[in-house]
mmCIF file of the N, C-alpha and C atoms, coordinates in Angstrom:
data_MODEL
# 
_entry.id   MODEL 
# 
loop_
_atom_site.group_PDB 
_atom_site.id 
_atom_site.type_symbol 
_atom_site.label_atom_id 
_atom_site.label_alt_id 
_atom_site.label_comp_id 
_atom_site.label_asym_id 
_atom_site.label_entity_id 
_atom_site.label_seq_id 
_atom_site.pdbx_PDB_ins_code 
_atom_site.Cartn_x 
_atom_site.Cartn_y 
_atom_site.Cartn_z 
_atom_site.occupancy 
_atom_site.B_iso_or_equiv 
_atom_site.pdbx_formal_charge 
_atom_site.auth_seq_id 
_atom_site.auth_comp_id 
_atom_site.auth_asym_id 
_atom_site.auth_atom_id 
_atom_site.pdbx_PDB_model_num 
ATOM 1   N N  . UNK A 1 1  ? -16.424 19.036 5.156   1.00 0.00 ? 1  UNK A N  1 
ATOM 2   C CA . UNK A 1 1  ? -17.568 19.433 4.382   1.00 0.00 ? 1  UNK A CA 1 
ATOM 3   C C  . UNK A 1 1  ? -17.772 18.451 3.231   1.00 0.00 ? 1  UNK A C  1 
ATOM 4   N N  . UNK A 1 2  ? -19.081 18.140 2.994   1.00 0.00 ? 2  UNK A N  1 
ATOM 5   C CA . UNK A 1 2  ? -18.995 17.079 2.023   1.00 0.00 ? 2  UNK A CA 1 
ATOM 6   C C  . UNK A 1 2  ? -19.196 17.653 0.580   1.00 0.00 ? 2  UNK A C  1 
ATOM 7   N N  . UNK A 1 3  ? -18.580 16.701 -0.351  1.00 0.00 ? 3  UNK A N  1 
ATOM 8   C CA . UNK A 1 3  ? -17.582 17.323 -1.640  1.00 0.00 ? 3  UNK A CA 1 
ATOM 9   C C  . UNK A 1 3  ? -19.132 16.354 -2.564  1.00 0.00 ? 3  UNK A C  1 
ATOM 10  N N  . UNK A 1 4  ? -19.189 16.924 -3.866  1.00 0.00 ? 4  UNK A N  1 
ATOM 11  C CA . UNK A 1 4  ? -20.630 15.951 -4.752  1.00 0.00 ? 4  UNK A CA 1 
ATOM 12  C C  . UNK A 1 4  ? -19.018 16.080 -6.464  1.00 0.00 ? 4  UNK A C  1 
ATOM 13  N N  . UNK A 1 5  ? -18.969 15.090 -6.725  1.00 0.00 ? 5  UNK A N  1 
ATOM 14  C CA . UNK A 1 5  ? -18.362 14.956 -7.991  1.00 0.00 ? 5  UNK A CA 1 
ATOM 15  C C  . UNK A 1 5  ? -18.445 14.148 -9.054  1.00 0.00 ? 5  UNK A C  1 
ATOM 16  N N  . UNK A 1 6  ? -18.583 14.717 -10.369 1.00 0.00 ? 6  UNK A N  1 
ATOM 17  C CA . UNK A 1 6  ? -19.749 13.819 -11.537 1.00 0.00 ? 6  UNK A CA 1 
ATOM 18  C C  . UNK A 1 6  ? -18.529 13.407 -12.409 1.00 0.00 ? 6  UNK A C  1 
ATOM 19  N N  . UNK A 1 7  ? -17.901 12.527 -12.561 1.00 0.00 ? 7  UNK A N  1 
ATOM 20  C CA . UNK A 1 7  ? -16.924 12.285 -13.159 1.00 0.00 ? 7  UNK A CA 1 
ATOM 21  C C  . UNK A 1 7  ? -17.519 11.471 -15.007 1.00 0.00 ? 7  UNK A C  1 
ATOM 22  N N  . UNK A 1 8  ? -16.607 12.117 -15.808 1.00 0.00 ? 8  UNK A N  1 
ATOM 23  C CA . UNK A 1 8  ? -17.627 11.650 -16.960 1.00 0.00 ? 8  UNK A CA 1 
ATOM 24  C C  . UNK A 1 8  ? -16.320 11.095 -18.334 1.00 0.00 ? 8  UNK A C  1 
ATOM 25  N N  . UNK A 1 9  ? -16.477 9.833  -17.963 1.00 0.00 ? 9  UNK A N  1 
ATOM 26  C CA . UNK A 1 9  ? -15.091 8.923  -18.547 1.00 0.00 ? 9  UNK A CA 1 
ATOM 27  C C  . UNK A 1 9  ? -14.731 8.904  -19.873 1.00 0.00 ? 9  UNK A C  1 
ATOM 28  N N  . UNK A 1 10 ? -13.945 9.854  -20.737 1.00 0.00 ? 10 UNK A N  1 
ATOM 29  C CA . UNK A 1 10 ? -13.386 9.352  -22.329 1.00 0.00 ? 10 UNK A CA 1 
ATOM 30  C C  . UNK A 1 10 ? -14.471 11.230 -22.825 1.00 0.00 ? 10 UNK A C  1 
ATOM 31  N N  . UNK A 1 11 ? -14.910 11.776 -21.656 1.00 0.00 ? 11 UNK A N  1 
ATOM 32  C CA . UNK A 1 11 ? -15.580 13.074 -22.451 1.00 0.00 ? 11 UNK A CA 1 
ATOM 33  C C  . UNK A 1 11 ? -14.488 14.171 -21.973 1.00 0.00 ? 11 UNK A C  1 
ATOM 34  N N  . UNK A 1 12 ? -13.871 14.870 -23.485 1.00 0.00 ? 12 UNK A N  1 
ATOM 35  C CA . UNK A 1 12 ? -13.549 15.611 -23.446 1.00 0.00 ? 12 UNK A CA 1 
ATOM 36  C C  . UNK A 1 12 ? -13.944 17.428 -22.707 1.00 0.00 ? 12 UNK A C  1 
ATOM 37  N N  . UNK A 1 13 ? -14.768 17.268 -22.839 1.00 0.00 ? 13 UNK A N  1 
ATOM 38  C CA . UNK A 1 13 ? -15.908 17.995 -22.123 1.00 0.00 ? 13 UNK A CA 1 
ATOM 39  C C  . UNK A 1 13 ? -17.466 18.297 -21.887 1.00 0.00 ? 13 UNK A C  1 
ATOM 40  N N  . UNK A 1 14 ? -17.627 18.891 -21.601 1.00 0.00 ? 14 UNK A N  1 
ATOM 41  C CA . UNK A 1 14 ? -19.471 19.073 -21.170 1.00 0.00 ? 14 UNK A CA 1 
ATOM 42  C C  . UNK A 1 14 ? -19.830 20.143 -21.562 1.00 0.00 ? 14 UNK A C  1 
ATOM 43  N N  . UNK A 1 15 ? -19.217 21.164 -21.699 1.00 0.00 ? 15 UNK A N  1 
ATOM 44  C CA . UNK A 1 15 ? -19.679 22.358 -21.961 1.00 0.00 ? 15 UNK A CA 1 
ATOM 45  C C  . UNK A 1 15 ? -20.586 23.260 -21.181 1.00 0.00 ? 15 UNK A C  1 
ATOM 46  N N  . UNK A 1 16 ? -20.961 22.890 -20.123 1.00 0.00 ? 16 UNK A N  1 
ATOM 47  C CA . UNK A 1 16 ? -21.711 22.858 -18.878 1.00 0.00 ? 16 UNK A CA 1 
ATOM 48  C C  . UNK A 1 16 ? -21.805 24.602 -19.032 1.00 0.00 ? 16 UNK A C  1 
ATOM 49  N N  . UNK A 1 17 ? -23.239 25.267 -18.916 1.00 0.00 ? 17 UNK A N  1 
ATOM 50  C CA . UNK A 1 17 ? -23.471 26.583 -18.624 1.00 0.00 ? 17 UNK A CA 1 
ATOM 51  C C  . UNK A 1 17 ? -23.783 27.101 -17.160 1.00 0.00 ? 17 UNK A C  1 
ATOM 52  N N  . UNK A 1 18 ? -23.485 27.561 -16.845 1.00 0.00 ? 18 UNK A N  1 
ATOM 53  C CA . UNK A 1 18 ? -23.362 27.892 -15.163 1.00 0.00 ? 18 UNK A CA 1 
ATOM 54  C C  . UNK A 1 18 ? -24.559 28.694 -15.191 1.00 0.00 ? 18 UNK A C  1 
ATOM 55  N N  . UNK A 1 19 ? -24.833 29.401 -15.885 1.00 0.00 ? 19 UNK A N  1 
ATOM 56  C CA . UNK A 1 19 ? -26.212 30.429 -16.097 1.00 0.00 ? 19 UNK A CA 1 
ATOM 57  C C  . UNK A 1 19 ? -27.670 29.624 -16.002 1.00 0.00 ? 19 UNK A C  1 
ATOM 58  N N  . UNK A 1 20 ? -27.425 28.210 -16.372 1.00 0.00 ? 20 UNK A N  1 
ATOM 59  C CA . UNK A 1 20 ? -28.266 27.230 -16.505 1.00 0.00 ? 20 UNK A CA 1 
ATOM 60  C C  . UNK A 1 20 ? -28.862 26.164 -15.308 1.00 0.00 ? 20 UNK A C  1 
ATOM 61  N N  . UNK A 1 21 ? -28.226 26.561 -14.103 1.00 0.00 ? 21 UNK A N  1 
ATOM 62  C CA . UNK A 1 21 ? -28.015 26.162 -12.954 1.00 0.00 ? 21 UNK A CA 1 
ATOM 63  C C  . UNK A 1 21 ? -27.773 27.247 -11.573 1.00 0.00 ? 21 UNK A C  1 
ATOM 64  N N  . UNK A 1 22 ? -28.390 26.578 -10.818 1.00 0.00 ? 22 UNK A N  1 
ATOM 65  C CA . UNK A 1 22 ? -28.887 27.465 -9.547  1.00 0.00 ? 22 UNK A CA 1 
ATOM 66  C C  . UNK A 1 22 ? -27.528 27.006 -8.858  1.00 0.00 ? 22 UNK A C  1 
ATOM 67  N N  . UNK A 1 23 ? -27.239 25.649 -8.416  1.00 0.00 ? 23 UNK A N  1 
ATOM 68  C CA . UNK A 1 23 ? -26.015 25.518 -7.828  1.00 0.00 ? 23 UNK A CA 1 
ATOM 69  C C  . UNK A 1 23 ? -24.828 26.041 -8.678  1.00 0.00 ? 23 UNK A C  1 
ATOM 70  N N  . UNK A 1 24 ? -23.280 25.407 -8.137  1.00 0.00 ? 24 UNK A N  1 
ATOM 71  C CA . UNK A 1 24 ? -22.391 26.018 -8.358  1.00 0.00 ? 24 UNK A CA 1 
ATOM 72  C C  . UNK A 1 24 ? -21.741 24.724 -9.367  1.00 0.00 ? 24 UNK A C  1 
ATOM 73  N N  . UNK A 1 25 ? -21.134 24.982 -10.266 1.00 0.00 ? 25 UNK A N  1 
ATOM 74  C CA . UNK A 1 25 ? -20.688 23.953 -10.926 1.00 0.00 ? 25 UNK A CA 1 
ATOM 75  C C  . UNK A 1 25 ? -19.305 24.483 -11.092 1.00 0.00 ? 25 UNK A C  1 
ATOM 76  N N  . UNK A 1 26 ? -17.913 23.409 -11.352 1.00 0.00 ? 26 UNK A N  1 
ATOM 77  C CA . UNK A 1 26 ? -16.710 23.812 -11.753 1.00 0.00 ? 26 UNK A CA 1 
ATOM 78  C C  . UNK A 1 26 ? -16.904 22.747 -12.242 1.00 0.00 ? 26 UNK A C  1 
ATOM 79  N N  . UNK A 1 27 ? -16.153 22.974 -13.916 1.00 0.00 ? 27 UNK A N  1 
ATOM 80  C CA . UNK A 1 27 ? -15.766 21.801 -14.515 1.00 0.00 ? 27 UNK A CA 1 
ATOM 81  C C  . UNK A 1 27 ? -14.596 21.924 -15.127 1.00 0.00 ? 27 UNK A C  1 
ATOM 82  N N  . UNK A 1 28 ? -14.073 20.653 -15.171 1.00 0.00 ? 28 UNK A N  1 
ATOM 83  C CA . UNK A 1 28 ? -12.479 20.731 -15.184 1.00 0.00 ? 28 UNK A CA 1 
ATOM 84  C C  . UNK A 1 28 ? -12.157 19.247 -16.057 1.00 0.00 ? 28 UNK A C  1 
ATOM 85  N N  . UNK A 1 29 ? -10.820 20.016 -16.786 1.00 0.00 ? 29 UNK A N  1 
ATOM 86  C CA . UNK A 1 29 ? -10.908 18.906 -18.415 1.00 0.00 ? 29 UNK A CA 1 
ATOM 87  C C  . UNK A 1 29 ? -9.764  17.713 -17.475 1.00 0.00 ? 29 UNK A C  1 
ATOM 88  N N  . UNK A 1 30 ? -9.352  17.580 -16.334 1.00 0.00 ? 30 UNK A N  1 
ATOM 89  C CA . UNK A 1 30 ? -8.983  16.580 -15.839 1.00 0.00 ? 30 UNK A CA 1 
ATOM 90  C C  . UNK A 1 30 ? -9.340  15.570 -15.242 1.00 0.00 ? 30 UNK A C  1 
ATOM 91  N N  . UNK A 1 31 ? -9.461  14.355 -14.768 1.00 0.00 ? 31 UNK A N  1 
ATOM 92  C CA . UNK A 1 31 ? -10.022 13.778 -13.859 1.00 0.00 ? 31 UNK A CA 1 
ATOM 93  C C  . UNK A 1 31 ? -9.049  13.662 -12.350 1.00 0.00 ? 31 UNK A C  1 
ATOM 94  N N  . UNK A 1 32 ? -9.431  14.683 -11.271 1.00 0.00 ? 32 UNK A N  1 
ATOM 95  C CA . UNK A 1 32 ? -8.496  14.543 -10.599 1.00 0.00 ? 32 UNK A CA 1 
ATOM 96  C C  . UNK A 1 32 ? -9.707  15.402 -9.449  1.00 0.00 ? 32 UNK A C  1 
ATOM 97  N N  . UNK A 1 33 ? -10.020 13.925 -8.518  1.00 0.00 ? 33 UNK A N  1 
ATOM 98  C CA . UNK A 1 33 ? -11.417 14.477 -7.664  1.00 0.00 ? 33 UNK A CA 1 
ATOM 99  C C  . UNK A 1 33 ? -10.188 14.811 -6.337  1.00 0.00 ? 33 UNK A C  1 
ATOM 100 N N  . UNK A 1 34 ? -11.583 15.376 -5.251  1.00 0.00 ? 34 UNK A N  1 
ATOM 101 C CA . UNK A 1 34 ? -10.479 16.256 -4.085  1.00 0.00 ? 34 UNK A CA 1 
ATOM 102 C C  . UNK A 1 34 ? -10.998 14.769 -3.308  1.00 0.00 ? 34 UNK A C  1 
ATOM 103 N N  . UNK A 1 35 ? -11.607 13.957 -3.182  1.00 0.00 ? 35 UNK A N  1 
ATOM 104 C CA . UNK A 1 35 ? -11.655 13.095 -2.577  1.00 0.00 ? 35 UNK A CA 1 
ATOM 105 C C  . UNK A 1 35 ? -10.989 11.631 -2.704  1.00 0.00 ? 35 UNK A C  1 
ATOM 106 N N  . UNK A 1 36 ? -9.892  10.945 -1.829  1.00 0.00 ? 36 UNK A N  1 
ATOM 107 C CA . UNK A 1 36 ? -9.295  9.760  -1.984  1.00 0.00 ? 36 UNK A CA 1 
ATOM 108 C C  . UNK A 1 36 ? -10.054 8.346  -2.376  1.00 0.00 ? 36 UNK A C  1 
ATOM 109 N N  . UNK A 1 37 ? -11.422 8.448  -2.399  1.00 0.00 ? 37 UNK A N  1 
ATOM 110 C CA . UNK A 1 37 ? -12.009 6.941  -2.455  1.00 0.00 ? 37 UNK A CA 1 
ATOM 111 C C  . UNK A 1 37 ? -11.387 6.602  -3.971  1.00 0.00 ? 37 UNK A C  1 
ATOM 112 N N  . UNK A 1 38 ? -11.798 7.228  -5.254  1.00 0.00 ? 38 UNK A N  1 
ATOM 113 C CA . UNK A 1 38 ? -11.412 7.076  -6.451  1.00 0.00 ? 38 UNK A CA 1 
ATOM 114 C C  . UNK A 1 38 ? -10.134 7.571  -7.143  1.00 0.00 ? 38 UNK A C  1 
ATOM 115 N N  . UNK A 1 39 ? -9.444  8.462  -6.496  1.00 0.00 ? 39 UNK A N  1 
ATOM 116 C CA . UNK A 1 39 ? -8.443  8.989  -6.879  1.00 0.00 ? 39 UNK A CA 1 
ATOM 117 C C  . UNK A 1 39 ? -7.422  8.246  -7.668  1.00 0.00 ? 39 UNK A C  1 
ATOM 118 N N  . UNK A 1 40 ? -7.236  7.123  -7.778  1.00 0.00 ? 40 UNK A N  1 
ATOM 119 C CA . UNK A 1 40 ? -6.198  6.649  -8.193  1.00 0.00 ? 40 UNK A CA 1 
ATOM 120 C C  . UNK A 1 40 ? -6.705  6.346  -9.308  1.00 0.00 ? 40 UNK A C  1 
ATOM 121 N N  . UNK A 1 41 ? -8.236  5.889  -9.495  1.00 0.00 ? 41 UNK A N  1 
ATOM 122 C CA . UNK A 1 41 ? -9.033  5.128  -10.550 1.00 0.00 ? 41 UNK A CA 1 
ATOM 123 C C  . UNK A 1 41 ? -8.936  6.394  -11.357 1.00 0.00 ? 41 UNK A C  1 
ATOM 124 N N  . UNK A 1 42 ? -9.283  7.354  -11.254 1.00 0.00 ? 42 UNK A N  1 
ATOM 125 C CA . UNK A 1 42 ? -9.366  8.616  -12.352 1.00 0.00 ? 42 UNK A CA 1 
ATOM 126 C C  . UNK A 1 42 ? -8.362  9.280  -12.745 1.00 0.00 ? 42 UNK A C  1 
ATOM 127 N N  . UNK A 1 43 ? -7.320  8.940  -11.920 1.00 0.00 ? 43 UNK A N  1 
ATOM 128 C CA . UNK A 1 43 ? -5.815  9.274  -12.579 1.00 0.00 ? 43 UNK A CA 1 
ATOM 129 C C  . UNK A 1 43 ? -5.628  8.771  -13.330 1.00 0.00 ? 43 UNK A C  1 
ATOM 130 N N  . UNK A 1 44 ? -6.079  7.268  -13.685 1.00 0.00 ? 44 UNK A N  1 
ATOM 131 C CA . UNK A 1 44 ? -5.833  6.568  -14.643 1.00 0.00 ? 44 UNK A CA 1 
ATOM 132 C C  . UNK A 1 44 ? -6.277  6.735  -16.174 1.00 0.00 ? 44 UNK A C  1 
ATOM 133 N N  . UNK A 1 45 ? -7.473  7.528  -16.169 1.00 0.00 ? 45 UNK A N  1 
ATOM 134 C CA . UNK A 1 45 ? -8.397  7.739  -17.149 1.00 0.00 ? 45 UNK A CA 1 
ATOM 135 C C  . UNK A 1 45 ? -8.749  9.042  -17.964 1.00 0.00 ? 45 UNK A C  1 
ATOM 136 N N  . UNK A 1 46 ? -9.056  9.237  -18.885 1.00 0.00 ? 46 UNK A N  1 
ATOM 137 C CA . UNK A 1 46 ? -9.074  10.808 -19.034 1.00 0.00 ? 46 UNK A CA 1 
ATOM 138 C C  . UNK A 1 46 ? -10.343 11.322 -19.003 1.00 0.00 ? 46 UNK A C  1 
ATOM 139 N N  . UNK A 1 47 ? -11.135 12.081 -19.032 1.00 0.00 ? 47 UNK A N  1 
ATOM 140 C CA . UNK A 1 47 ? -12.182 12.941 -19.159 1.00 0.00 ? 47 UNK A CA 1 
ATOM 141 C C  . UNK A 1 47 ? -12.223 14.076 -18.617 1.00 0.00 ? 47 UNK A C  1 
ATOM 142 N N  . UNK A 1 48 ? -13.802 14.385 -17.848 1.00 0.00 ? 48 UNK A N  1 
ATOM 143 C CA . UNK A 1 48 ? -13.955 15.693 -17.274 1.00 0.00 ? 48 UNK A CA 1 
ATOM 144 C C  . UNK A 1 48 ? -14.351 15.140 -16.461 1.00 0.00 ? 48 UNK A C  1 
ATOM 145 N N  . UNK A 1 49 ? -14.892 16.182 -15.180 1.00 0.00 ? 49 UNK A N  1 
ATOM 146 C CA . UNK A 1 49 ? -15.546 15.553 -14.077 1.00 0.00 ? 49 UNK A CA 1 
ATOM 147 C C  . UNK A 1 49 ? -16.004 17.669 -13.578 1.00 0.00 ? 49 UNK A C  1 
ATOM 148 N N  . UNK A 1 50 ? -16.916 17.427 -12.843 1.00 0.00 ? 50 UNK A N  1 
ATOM 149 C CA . UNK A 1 50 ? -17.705 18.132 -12.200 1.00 0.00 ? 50 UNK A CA 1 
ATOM 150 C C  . UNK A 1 50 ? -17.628 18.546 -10.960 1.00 0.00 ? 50 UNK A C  1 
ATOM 151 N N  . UNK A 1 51 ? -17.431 19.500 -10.606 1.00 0.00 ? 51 UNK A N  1 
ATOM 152 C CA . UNK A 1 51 ? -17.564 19.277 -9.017  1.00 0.00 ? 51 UNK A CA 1 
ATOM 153 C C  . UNK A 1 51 ? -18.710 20.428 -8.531  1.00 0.00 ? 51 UNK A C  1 
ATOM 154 N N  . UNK A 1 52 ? -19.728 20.104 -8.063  1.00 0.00 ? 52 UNK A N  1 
ATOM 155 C CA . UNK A 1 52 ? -21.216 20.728 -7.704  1.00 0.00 ? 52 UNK A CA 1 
ATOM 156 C C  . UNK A 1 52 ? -20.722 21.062 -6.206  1.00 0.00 ? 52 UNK A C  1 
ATOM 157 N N  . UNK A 1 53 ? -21.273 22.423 -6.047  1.00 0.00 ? 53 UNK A N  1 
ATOM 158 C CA . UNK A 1 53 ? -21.313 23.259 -4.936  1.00 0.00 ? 53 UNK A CA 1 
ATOM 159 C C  . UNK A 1 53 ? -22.509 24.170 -4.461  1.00 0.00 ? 53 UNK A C  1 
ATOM 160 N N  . UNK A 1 54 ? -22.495 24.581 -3.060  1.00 0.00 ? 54 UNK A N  1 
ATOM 161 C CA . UNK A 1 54 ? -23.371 25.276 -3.068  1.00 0.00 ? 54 UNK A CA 1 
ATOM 162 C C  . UNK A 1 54 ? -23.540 26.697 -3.753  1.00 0.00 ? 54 UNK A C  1 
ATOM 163 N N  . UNK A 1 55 ? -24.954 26.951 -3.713  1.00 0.00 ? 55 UNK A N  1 
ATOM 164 C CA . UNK A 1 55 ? -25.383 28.241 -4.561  1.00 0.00 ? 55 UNK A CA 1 
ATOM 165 C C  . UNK A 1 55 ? -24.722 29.313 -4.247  1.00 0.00 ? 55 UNK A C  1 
ATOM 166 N N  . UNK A 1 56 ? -24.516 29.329 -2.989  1.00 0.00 ? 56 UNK A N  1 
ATOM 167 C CA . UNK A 1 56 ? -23.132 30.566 -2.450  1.00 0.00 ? 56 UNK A CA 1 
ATOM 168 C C  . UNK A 1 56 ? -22.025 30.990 -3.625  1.00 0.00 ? 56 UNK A C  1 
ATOM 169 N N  . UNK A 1 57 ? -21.582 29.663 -3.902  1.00 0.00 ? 57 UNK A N  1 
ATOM 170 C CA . UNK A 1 57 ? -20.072 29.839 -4.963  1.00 0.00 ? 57 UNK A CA 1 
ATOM 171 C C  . UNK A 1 57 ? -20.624 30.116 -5.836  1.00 0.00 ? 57 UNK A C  1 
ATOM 172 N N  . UNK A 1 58 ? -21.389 30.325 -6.205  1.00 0.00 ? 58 UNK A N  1 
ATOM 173 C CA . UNK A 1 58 ? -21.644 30.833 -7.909  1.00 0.00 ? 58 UNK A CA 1 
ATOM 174 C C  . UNK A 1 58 ? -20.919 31.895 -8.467  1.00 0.00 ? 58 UNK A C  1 
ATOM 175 N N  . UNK A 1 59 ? -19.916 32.026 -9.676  1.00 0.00 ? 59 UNK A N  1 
ATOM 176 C CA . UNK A 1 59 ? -19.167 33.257 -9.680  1.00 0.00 ? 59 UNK A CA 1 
ATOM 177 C C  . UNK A 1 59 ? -18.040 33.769 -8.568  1.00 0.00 ? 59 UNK A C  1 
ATOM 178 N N  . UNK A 1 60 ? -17.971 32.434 -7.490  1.00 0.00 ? 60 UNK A N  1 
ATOM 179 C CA . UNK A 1 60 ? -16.447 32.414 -6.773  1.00 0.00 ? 60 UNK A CA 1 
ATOM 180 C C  . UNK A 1 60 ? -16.327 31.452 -6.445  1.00 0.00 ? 60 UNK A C  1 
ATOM 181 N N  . UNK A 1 61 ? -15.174 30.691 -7.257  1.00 0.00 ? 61 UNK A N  1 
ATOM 182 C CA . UNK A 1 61 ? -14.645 29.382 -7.493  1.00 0.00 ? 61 UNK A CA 1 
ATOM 183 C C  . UNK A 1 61 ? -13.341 29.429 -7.634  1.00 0.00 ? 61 UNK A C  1 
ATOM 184 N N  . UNK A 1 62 ? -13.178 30.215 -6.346  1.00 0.00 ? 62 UNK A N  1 
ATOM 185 C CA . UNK A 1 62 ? -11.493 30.441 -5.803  1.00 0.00 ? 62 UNK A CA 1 
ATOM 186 C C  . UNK A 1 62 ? -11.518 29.918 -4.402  1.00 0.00 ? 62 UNK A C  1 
ATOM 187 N N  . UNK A 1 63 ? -10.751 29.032 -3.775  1.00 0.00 ? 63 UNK A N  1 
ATOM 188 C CA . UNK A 1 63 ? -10.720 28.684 -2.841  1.00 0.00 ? 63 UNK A CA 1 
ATOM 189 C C  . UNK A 1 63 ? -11.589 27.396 -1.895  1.00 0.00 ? 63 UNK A C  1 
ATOM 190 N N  . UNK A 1 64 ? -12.206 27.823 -1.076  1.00 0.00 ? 64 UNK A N  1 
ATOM 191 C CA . UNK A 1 64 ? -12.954 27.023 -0.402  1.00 0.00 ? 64 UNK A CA 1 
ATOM 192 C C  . UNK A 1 64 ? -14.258 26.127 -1.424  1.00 0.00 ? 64 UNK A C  1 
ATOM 193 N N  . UNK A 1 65 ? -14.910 25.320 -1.356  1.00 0.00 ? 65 UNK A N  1 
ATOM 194 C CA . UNK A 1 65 ? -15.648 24.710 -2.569  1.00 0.00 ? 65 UNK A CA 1 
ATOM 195 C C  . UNK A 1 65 ? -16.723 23.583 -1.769  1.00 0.00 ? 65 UNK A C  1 
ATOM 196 N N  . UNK A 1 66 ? -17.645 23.317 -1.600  1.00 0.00 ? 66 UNK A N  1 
ATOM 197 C CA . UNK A 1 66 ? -18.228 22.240 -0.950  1.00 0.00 ? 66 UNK A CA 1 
ATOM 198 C C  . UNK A 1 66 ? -19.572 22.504 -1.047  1.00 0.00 ? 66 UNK A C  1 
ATOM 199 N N  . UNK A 1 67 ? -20.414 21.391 -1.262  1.00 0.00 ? 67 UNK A N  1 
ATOM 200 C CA . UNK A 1 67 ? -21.743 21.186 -1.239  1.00 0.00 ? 67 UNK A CA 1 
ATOM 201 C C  . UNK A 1 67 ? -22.893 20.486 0.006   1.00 0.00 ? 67 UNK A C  1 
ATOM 202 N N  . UNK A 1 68 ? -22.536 20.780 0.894   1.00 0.00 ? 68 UNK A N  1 
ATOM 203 C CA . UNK A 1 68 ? -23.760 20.848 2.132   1.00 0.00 ? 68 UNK A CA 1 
ATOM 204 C C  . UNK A 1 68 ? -24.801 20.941 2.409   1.00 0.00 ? 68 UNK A C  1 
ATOM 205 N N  . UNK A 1 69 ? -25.130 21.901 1.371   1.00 0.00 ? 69 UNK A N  1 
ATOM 206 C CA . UNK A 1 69 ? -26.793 22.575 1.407   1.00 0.00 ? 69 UNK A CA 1 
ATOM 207 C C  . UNK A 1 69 ? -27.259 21.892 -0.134  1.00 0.00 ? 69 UNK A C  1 
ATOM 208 N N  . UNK A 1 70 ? -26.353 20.874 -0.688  1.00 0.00 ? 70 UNK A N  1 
ATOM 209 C CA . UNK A 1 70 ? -27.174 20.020 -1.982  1.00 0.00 ? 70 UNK A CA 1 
ATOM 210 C C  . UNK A 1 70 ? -27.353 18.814 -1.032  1.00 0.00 ? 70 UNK A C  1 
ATOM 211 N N  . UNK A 1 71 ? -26.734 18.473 -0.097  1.00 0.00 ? 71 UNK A N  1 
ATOM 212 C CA . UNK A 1 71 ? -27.447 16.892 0.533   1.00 0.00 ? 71 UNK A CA 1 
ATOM 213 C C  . UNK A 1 71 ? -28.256 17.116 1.554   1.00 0.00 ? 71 UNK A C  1 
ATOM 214 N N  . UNK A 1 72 ? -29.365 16.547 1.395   1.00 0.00 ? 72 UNK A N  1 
ATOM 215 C CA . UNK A 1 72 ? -30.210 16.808 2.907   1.00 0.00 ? 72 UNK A CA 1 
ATOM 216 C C  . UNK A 1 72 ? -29.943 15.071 3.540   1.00 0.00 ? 72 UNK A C  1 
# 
C-alpha cells in the first residue's frame, strides 16, 4: 500500500490539527519514515515528519496506516 510522508528538517514540531483536515494525519517528533528510500538520511537528522493517510484512519491511528485513496 502506498505510504505519503512530509518530513520537516530542524522543526521541532507542527502542531498539526487533525480537525483541520479531511485526511488522516500522524505526526511524530521523530524522523523515522516506514519507507527505506530515506531512512538512513532522517536518522541522521532531527525534526518531525508526517505521515498522511486515508480519511478512513481518522481517529484510528493504531495499526494498519496507508494512503491509496490520496494518489490517483
Amino acid at each position: 500500500m502506498p505510504t505519503i510522508e512530509i518530513a520537516s528538517i530542524k522543526a521541532p514540531h507542527l502542531n498539526i490539527d487533525q480537525t483541520d483536515f479531511e485526511l488522516a494525519i500522524l505526526e511524530e517528533p521523530k524522523l523515522e519514515g516506514h519507507r527505506g528510500l530515506f531512512y538512513d538520511f532522517l536518522l541522521e537528522n532531527e525534526g518531525t515528519i508526517l505521515h498522511l493517510g486515508n480519511p478512513e484512519f481518522v481517529g484510528d491511528l493504531d495499526g494498519a496506516f496507508f494512503a491509496g485513496q490520496l494518489i490517483n
